[in-house]
N, C-alpha and C positions, 0 to 999 in steps of 0.2 A: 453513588460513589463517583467522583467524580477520576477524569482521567481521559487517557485517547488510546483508540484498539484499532485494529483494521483483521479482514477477512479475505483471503482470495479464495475463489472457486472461478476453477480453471471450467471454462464453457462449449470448449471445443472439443473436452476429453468428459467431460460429466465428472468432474472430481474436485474436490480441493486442491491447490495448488502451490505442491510439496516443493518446499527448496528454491522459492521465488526471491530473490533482492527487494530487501525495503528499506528504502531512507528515508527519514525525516529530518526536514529543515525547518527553521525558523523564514520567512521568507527575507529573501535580501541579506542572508549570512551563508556564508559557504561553510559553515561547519554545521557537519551533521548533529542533531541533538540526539538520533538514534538510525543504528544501520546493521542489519541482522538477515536470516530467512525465515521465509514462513514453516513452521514444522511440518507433520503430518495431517494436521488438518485443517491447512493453509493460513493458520495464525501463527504472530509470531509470541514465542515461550514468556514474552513479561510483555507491559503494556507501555506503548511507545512513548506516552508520557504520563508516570505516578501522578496522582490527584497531587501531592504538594510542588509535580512540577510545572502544570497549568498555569499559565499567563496568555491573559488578552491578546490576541493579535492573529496577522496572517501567518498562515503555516502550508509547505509545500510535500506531501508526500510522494515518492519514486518509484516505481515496480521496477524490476529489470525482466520485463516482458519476453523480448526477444532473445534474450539466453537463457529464458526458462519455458519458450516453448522449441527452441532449438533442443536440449536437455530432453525433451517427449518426442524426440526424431520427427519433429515437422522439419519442410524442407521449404524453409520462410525462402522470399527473394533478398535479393542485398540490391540496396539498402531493405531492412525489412520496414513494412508500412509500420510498424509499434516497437520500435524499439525500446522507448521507455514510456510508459506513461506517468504525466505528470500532473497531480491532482493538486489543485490550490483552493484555499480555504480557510474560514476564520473561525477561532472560538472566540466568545464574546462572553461566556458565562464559565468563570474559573470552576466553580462548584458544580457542573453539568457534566457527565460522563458521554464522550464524545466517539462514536463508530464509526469506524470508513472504510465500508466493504469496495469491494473490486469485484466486479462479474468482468472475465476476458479472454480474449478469444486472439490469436494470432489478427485477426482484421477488426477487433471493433470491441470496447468495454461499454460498461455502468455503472457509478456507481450513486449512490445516497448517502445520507444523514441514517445510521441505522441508529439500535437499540442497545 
């Protein structure tokens, strides 16, 4: 099925990563094609983009990092080193179901092409 999801698990507390900001951009368009939080188990409740909304191209997704580990009473510095992280990337195969998890930490992520 095709389509686009992403995952956060928060790595500095051992949990998924409840109540995070995520936007998704087309790149080079300032309007969001989708912008929500992650629920309870760090996904967000529908998939950032429906199989019939997939088209070719680059695409930029946003955490809002640093006010969702300020939110777990870390005491980041200002400016804090991650305030957003911003993942850039392309689908190339409409018909391909497309995952982008977040592993993140107040100092440092990762992520991949998941499943």
């Amino acid at each position: 099925m095709a389509g686009l999801t992403t995952h956060v698990l928060d790595t500095a507390n051992g949990c998924p990563a409840e109540g995070m900001q995520v936007c998704l951009y087309a790149k080079d368009n300032p309007e969001p094609l989708y912008c929500g939080a992650t629920n309870a188990d760090g996904r967000c409740d529908q998939a950032l983009l429906a199989p019939n909304q997939v088209k070719s191209g680059q695409y930029v997704l946003e955490f809002g990092v640093g006010a969702y580990f300020r939110t777990k009473g870390h005491n980041l510095p200002d400016p804090a080193f991650l305030e957003v992280v911003s993942i850039s990337f392309g689908l190339a195969d409409v018909d391909s179901h497309y995952h982008v998890p977040l592993l993140v930490s107040p100092f440092a992520y990762s992520t991949y092409r998941g499943s």
